[in-house]
Residue, then its C-alpha position, 0 to 999 in steps of 0.5 A: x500500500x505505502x509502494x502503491x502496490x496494493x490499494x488502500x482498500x485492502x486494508x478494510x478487509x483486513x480485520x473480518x479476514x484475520x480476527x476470526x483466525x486470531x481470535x480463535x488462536x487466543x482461546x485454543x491459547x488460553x484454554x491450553x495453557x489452563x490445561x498444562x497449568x500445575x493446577x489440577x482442572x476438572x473434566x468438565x472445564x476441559x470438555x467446556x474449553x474443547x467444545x467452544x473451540x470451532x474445531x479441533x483440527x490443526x488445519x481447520x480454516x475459518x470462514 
């Protein structure tokens, strides 16, 4: 865009294209790092944690 090589127009598009993705990345975190916390967590936080996850696999793409 500062080149002249893309328009400005681009940069609308940016946050509906990449928040999903980030925000999903910042759950699938927060929830990991509860489960690998040295804190003992009851299986039913872990089943609510997996089961607000979109899903579970690595290569799963947001729309």
């Amino acid at each position: 865009m500062l080149s002249g090589r893309a328009p400005e127009s681009l940069l609308r598009t940016y946050h509906d294209e990449h928040y999903p993705a980030a925000a999903n990345l910042i759950a699938f975190d927060k929830g990991w790092s509860t489960l690998m916390a040295p804190q003992r967590i009851s299986w039913k936080v872990q089943k609510r944690w997996r089961s607000s996850l979109p899903d579970s696999s690595p290569n799963a793409r947001t729309a």
